[in-house]
PLY file of the C-alpha trace (Angstrom):
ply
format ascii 1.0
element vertex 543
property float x
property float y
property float z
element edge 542
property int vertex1
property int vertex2
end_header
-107.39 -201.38 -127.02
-109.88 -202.74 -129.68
-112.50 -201.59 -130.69
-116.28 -203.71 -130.40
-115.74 -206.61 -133.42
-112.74 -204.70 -134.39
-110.15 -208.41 -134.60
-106.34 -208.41 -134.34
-104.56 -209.35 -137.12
-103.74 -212.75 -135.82
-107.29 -213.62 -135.65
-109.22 -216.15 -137.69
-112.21 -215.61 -139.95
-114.57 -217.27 -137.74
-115.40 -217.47 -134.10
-114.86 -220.60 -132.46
-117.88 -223.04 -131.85
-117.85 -223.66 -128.43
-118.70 -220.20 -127.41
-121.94 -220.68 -125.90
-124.76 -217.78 -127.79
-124.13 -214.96 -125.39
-120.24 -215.29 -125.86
-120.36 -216.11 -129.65
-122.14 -211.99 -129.93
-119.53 -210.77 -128.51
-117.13 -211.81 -131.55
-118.64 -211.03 -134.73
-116.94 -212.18 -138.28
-113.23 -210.78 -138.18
-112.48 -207.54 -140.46
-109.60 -208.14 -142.75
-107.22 -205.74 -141.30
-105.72 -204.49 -137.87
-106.16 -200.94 -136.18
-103.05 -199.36 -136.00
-103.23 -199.59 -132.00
-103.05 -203.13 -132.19
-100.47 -203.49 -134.63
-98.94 -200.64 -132.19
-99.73 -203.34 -129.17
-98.37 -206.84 -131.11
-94.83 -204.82 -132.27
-94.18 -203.45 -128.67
-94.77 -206.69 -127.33
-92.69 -208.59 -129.26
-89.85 -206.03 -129.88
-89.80 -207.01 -126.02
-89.43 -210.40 -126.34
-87.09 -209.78 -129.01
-84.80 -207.19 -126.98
-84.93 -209.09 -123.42
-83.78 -212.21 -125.32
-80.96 -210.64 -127.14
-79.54 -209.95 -124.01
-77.11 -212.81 -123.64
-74.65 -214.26 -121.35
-72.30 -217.34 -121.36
-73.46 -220.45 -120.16
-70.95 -223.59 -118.81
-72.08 -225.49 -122.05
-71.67 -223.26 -124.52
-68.15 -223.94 -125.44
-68.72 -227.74 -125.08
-72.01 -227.41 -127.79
-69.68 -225.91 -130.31
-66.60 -228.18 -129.64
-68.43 -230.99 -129.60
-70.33 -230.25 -132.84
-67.34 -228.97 -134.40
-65.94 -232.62 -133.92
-69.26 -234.26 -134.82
-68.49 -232.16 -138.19
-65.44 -233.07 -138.74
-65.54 -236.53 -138.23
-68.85 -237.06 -140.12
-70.00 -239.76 -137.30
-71.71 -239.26 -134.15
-71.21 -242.73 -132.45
-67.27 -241.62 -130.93
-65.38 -242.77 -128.26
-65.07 -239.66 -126.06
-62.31 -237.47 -127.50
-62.01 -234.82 -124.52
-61.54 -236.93 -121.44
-58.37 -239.38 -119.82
-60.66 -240.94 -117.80
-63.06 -242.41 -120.69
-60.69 -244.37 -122.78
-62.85 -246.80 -124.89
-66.36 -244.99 -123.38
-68.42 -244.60 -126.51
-69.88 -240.57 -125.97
-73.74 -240.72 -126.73
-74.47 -237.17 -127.51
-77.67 -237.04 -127.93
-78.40 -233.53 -128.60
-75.77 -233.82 -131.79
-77.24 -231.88 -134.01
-78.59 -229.06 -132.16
-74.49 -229.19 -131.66
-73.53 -229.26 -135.66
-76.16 -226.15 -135.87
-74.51 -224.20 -133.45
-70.90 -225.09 -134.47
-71.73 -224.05 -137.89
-73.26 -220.68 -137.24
-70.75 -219.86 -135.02
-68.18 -220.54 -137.64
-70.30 -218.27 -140.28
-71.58 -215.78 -137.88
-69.64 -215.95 -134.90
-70.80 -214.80 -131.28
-73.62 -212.40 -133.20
-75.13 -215.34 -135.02
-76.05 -217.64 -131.96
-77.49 -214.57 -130.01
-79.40 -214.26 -133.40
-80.38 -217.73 -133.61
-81.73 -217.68 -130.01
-83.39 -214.29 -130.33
-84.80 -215.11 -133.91
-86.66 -218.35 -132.17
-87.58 -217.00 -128.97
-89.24 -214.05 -131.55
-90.80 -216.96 -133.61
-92.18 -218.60 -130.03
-93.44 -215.63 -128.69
-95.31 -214.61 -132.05
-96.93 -218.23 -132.72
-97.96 -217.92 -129.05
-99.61 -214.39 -129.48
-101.07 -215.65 -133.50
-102.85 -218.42 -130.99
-104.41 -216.11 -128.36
-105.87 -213.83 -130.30
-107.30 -216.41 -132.61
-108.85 -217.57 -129.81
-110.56 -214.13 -129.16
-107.88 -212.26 -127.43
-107.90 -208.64 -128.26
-104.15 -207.48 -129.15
-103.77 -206.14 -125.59
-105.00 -208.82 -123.63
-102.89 -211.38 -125.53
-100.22 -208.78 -125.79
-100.52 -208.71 -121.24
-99.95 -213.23 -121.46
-97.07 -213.03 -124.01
-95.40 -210.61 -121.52
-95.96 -212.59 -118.70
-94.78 -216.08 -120.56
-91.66 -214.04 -121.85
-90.63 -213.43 -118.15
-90.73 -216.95 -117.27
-88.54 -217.85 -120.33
-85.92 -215.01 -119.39
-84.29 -217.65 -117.26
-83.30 -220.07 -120.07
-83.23 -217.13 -123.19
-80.64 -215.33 -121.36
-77.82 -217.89 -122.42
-77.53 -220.19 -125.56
-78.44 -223.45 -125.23
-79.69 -226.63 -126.79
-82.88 -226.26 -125.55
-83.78 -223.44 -127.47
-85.14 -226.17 -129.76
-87.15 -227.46 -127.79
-89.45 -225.13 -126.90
-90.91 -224.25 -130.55
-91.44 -228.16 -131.18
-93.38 -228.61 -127.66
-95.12 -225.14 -128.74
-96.42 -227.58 -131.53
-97.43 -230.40 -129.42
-99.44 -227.89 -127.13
-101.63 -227.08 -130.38
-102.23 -230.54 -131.60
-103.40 -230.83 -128.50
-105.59 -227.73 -128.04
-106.88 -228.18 -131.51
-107.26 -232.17 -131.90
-109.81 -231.90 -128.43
-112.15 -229.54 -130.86
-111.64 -231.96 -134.16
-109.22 -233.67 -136.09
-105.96 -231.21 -137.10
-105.41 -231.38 -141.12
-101.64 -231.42 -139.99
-101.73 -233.83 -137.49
-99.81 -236.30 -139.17
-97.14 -233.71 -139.75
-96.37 -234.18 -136.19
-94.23 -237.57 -136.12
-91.72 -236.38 -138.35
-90.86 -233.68 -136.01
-90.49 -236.07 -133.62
-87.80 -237.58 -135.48
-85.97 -234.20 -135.74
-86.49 -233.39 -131.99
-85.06 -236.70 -130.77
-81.71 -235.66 -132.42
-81.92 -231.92 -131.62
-82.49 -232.27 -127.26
-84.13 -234.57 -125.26
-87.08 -232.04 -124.33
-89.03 -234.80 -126.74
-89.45 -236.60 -123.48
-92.01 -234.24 -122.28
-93.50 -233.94 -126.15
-94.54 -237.27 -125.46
-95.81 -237.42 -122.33
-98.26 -234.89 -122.96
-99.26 -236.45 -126.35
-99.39 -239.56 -124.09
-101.67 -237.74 -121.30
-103.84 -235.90 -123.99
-104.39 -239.54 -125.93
-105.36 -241.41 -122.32
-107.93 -238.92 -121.52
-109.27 -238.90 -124.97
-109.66 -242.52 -124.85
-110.95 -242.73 -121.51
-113.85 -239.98 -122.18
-114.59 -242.19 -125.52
-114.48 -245.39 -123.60
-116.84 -244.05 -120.87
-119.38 -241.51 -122.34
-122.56 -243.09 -123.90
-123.12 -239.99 -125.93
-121.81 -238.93 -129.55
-119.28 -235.76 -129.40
-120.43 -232.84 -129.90
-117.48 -232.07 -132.04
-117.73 -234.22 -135.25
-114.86 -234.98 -136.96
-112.59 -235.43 -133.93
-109.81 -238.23 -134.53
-110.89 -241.55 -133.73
-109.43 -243.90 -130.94
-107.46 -245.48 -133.70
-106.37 -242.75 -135.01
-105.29 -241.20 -131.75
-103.08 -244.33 -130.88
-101.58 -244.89 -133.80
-100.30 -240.92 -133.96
-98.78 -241.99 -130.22
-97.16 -244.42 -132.07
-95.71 -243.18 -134.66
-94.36 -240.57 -132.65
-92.88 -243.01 -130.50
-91.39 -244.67 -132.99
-90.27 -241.55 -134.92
-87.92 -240.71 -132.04
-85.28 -243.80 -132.79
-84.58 -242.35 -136.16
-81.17 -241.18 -134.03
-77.98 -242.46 -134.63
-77.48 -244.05 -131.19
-81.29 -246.09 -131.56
-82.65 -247.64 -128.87
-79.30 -246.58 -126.73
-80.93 -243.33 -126.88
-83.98 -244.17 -124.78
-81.62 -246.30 -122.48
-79.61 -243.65 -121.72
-82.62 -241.06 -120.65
-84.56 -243.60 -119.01
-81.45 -243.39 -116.62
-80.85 -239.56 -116.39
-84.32 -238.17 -117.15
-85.72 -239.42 -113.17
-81.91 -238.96 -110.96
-81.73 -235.96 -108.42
-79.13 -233.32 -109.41
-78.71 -231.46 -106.44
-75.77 -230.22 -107.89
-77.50 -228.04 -110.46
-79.85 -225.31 -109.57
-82.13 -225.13 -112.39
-82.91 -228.91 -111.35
-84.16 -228.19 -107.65
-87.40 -227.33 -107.45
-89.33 -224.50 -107.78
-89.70 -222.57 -103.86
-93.11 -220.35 -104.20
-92.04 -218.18 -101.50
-89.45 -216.94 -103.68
-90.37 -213.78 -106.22
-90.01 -216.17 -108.91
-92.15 -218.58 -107.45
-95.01 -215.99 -106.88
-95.38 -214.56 -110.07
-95.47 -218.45 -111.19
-98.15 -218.93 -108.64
-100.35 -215.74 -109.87
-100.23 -216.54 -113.04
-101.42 -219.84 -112.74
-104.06 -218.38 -110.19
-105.41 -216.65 -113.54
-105.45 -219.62 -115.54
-107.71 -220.97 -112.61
-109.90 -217.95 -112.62
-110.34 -218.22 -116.11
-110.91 -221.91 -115.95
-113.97 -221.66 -113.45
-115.30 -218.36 -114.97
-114.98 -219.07 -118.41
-118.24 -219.59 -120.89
-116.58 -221.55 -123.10
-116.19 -225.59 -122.73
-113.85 -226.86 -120.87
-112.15 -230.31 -122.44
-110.82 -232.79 -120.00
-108.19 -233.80 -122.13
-106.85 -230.30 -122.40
-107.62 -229.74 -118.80
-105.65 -232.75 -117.60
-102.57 -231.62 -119.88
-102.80 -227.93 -118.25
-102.47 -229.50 -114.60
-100.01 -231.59 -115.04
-97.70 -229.42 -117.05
-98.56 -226.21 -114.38
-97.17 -228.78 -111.74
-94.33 -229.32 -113.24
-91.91 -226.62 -112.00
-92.62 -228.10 -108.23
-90.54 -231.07 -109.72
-87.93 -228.71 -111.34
-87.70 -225.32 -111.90
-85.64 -225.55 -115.41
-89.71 -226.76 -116.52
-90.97 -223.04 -116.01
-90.88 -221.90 -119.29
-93.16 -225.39 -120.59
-95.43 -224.95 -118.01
-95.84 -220.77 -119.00
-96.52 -222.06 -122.46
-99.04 -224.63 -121.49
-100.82 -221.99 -119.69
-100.71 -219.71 -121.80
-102.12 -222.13 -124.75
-104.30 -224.24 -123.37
-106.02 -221.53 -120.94
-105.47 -218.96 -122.87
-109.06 -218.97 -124.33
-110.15 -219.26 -120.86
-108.60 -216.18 -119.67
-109.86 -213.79 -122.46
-113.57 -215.13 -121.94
-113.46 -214.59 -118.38
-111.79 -211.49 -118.72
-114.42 -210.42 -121.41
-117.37 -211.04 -119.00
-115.08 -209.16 -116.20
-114.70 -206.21 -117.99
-119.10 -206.29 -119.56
-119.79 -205.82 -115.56
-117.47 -203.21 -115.28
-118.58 -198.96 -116.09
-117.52 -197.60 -119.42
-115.03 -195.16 -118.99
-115.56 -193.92 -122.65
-118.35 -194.35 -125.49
-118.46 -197.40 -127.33
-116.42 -197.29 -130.29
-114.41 -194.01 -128.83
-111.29 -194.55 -131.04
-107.62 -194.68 -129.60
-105.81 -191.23 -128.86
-103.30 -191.14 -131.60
-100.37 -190.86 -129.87
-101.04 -194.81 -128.42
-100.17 -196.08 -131.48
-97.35 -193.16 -132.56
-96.03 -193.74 -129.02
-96.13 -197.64 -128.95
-94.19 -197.87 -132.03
-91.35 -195.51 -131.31
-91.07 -197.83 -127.72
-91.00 -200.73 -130.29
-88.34 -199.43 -132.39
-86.36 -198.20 -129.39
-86.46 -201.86 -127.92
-85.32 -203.37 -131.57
-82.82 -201.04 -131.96
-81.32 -201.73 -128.23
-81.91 -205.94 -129.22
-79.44 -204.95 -131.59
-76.71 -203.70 -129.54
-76.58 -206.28 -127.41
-75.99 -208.99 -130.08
-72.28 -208.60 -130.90
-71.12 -209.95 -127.34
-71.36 -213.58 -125.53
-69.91 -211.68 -121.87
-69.04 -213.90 -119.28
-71.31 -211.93 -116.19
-70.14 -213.84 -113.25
-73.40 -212.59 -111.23
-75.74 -214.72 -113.59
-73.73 -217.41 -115.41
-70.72 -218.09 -113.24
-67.56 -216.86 -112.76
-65.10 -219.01 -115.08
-61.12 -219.59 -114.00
-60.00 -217.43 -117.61
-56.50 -216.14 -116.28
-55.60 -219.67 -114.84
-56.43 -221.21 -118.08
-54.92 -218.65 -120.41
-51.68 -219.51 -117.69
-51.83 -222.97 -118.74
-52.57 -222.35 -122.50
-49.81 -220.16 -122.38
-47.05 -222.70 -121.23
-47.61 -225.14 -123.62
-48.68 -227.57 -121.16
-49.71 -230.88 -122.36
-51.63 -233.76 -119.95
-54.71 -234.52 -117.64
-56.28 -231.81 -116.37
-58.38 -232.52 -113.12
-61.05 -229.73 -113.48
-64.48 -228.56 -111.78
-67.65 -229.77 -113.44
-68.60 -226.41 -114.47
-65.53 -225.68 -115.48
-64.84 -228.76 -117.77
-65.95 -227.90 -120.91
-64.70 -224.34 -121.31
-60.97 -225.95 -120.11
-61.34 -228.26 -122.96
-62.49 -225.56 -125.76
-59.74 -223.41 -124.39
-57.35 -226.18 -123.91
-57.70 -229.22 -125.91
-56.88 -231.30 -127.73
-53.46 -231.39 -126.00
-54.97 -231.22 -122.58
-57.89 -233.47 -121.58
-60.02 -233.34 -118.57
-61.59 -235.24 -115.76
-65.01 -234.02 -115.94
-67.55 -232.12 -117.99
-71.14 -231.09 -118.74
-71.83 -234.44 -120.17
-72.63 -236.65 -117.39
-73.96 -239.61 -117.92
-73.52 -239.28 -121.58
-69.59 -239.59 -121.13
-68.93 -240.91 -117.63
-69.97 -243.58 -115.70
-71.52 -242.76 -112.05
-68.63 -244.11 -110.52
-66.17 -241.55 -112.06
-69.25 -238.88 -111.79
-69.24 -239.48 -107.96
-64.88 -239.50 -107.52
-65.27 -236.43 -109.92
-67.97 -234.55 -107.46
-65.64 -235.56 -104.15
-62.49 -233.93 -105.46
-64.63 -231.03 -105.80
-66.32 -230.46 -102.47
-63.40 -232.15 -100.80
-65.68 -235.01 -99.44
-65.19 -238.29 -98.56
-61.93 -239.81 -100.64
-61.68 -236.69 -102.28
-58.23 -238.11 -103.39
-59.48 -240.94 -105.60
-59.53 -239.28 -108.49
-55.42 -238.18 -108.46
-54.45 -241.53 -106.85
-56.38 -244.23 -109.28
-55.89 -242.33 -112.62
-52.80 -240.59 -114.37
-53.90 -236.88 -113.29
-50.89 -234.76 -113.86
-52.23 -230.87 -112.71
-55.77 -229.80 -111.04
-57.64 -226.59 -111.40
-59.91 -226.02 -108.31
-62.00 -223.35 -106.94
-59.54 -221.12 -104.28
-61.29 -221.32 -100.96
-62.87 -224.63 -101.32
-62.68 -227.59 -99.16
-60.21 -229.09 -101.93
-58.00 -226.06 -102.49
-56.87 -226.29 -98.79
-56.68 -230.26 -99.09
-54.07 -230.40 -101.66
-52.01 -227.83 -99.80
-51.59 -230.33 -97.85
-51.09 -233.43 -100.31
-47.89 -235.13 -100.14
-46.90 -234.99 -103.99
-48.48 -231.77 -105.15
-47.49 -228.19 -105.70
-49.31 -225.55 -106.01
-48.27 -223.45 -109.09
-50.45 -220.50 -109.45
-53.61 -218.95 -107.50
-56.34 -216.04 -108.08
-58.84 -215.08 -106.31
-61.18 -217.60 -108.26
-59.00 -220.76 -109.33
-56.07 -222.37 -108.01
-53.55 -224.46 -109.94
-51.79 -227.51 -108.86
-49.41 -229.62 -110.39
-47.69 -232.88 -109.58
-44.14 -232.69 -108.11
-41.57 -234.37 -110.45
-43.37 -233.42 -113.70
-41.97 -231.33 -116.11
-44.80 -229.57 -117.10
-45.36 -228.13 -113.01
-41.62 -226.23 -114.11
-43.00 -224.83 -117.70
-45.95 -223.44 -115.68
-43.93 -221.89 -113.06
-41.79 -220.36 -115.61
-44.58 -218.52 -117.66
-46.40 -215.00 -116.27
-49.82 -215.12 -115.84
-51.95 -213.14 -118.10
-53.33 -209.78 -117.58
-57.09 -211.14 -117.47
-59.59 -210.92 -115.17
-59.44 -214.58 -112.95
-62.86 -214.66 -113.47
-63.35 -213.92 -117.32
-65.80 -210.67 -115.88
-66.60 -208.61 -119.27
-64.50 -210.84 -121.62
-66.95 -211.92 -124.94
-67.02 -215.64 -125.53
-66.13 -218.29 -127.09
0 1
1 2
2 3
3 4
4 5
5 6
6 7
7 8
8 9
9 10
10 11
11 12
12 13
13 14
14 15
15 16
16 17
17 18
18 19
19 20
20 21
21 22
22 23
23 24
24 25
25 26
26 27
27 28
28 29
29 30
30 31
31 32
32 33
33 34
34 35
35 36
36 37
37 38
38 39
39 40
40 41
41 42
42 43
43 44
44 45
45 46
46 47
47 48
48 49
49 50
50 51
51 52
52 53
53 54
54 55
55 56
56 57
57 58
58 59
59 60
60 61
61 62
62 63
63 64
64 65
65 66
66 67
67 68
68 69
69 70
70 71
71 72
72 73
73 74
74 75
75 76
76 77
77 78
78 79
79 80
80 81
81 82
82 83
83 84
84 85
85 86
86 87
87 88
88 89
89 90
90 91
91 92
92 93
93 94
94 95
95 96
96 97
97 98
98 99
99 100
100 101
101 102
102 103
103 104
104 105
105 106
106 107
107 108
108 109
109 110
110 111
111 112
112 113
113 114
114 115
115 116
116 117
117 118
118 119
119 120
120 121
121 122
122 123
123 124
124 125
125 126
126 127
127 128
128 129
129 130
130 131
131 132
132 133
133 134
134 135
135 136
136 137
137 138
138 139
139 140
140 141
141 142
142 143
143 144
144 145
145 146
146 147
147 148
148 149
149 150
150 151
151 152
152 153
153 154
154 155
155 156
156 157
157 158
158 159
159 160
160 161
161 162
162 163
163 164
164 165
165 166
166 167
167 168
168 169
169 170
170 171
171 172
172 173
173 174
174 175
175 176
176 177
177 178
178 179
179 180
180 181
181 182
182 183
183 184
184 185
185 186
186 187
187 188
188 189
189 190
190 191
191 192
192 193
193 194
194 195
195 196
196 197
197 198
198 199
199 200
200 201
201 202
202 203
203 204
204 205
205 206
206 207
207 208
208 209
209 210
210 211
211 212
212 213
213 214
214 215
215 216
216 217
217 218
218 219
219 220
220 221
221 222
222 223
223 224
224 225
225 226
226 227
227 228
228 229
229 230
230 231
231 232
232 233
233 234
234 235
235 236
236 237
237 238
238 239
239 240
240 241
241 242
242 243
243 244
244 245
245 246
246 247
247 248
248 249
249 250
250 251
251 252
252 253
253 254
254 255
255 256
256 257
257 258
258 259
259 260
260 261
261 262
262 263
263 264
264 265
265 266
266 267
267 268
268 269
269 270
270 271
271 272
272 273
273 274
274 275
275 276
276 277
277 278
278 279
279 280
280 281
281 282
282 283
283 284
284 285
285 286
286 287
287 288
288 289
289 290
290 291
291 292
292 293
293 294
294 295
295 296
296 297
297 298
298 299
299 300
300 301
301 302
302 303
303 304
304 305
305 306
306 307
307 308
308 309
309 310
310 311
311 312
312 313
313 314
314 315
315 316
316 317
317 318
318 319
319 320
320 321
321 322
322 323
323 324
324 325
325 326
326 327
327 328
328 329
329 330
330 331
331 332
332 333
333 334
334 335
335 336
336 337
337 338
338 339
339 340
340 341
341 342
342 343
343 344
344 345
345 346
346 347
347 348
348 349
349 350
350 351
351 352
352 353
353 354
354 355
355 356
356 357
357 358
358 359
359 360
360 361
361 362
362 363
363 364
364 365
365 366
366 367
367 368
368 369
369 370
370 371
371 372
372 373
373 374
374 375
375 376
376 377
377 378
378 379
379 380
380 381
381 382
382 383
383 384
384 385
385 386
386 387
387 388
388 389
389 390
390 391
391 392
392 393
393 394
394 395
395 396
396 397
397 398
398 399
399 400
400 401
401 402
402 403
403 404
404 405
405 406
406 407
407 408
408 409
409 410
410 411
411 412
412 413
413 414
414 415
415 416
416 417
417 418
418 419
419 420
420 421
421 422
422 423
423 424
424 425
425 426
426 427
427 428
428 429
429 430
430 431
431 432
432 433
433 434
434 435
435 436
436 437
437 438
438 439
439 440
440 441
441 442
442 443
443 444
444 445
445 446
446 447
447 448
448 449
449 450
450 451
451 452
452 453
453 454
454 455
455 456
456 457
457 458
458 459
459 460
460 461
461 462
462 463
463 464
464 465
465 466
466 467
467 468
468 469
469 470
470 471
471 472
472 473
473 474
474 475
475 476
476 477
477 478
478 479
479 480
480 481
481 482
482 483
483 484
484 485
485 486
486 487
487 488
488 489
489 490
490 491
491 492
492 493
493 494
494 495
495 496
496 497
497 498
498 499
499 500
500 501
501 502
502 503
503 504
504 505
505 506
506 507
507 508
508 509
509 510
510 511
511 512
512 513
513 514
514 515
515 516
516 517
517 518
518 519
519 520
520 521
521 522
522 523
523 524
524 525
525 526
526 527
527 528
528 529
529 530
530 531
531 532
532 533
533 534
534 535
535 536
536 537
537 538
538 539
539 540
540 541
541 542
């Protein structure tokens, strides 16, 4: 879409070294300003991002994030014993993604529903347009970066379509990617910047776990090649072995500025490595799958532009790029980091190879032929079509059972509706929506917390009750459960039918109530009329 030396307006006043002479023609000095078809090209592109990550739906945490930062808030301490659960008395709670938690509680309080879809948008629009600044720096005409962004947007459409903490996380590793990209050419003039955001990250999600293994893989290799190689670099000014431990270090150290310390690291040492079979986004990534083959292709093009690239290939960058494209064969939830690794780090690759592609290639048109006008005309009415739709989708957190789960809203408005008052023995993803709804006056048995909250052994009695598995019972025989909320038509719903001691009081399509004979509450539920929702919350706008 560019013309011959034309640049985008993300690109830098000077070509980058290690283009070898033949590649280093092809990108004379930069001109100050953009054509209009690539300012046409950049806003279409990312009034895409923007509008496909407007588009929001709820998520089984979301009610927990602002509940729990709400209480955070309130009680001006993060080290609590566990407020929201009758089977943790005297568990201290390490929530460790606190004050991605206060942020969300307190936006939601200003803005409501409309300012966390704007909060996730606005930083998946931030992402999107550091990512596309980078590319075409690195050479990328407007379109060609412009075809990447797209394709890294579509692997992030997974995670940007709800809120969640993680939102955080991928701007900061965004960060580590380019310390990395740019400390294998020389040393950064902001790489000491980098620690401190550590130290933020650590209290905002702990995605900082895969910040530092990268830094950690980038720094090895560096090292190693130093250690090895009996010639000088050919890039002077690059940080020294020192230098390149000590900013491991420090960002090591950086992440126990938390209020839980060390407890912090002892906590994800245990969680970060244990199956979840239990959660989808945690099973790995199957390439048959259409998901899995546009992950495969576009990691085929990273390897294209790897082997047919002209420009120098750093093994420290290289060794970061395969590990991090591997990753979604561990879990698929790691998608998104590996686009963004690709993306960065092969990026420059890509373009060059592409560039040579295209030399070989027939001109279609003259040299220097300028853009039809209506391109640009036409690209920017797409763009504000695509903002303006962003926009309408931002009012409304909709429960869409088809992609976030169906959620048991008429048997919990039954129960909110009584009065009820007691221990509440719910389904995992339904914990933390029954205790926004529901508490404080009701707590539950289990929520999105896991091991932050609850010990494995009341994980495990937690997961039987809800497949109906093994001594399913446990959990309303060894603790003082007085009602459960279970999914009609599973294993469990037919085994308390048949429990000596238990009632059932109400039952939808999607959720089943029972309570325990004897109990005065099991009468005050009876007695009140169930709610004209939808039993499974379908179209209602949350929290």
């Amino acid at each position: 879409m560019t013309s011959p030396g034309r640049p985008t307006v993300f690109q830098a006043s000077r070509h980058s070294p290690d283009l070898d002479v033949a590649a280093s023609a092809r990108h004379p000095a930069r001109a100050a300003h953009a054509s209009w078809p690539e300012v046409a090209t950049i806003a279409v592109v990312l009034s895409l991002a923007f509008y496909r990550f407007a588009q929001t739906v709820a998520d089984p945490d979301l009610w927990g994030h602002i509940k729990f930062g709400e209480t955070v808030w309130k009680a001006g301490a993060v080290a609590l014993p566990d407020p929201f659960s009758y089977l943790t008395a005297g568990r201290q709670w390490v929530d460790h993604e606190w004050l991605s938690e206060v942020v969300f509680y307190l936006v939601f309080t200003t803005a409501g529903p409309a300012g966390l879809i704007a909060m996730k948008a606005g930083l998946g629009l931030a992402l999107m347009g550091a990512l596309y600044r980078h590319l075409c720096r690195e050479g990328l005409n407007a379109l060609r970066a412009g075809f990447l962004v797209v394709a890294v947007v579509h692997f992030f459409l997974m995670s940007l379509v709800t809120v969640r903490t993680l939102i955080f996380s991928y701007p900061l590793f965004l960060v580590v990617l380019l310390l990395v990209h740019a400390a294998a050419r020389g040393r950064p003039r902001w790489m000491w910047a980098v620690p401190p955001l550590f130290a933020l990250w650590a209290n905002l999600h702990p995605g900082f776990l895969a910040g530092l293994a990268i830094l950690g893989i980038w720094a090895a290799v560096e090292i190693w090649v130093r250690v090895v190689s009996d010639r000088r670099p050919l890039i002077a000014g690059r940080p020294t072995i020192r230098e390149i431990l000590l900013l491991v270090t420090a960002c090591g150290l950086a992440t126990l500025v938390n209020p839980h310390g060390l407890t912090l690291w002892t906590l994800l040492r245990k969680t970060a490595f244990v199956p979840r079979p239990d959660i989808s986004e945690w099973h790995p990534m199957v390439l048959v799958t259409p998901h899995g083959i546009a992950y495969a292709a576009f990691v085929a093009l990273a390897l294209w532009g790897a082997i047919h690239s002209r420009r120098r290939r750093r093994a420290s960058a290289m060794a970061v790029l395969v590990v991090t494209a591997l990753l979604p064969l561990v879990a698929l939830r790691h998608a998104p980091l590996a686009a963004l690794a690709v993306a960065v780090l092969a990026g420059e690759h890509i373009g060059d190879a592409w560039d040579r592609w295209i030399s070989t290639r027939p001109r279609s048109r003259p040299a220097g032929h300028a853009s039809p006008i209506w391109f640009p005309v036409g690209a920017l009415g797409a763009a504000a079509l695509l903002t303006f739709g962003a926009l309408s989708h931002m009012s409304c957190i909709r429960i869409t059972p088809a992609i976030g789960g169906s959620y048991p809203a008429r048997a919990v408005a039954l129960i909110k509706q009584s009065g009820a008052t007691g221990n509440l023995a719910v389904d995992f993803d339904w914990g933390e929506y029954a205790l926004y709804e529901l508490g404080p006056a009701l707590k539950v048995s289990v929520d999105g917390r896991r091991e932050t909250a609850y010990s494995p052994e009341i994980y495990e009695e937690n997961l039987a009750f809800k497949y109906g598995e093994g001594d399913w019972a446990a959990l309303l025989r060894n603790h003082d459960t007085h009602m459960a909320l279970v999914r009609t038509g599973f294993p469990t719903f037919n085994l308390l039918k048949l429990e000596p001691g238990w009632r059932l009081v109400y039952q939808d399509p999607v959720a089943a109530l029972f309570g325990r004979d004897g109990l005065p509450v099991v009468e005050a539920l009876r007695r009140t009329a169930p709610p004209g929702l939808p039993p499974d919350g379908a179209g209602l706008c949350v929290p």
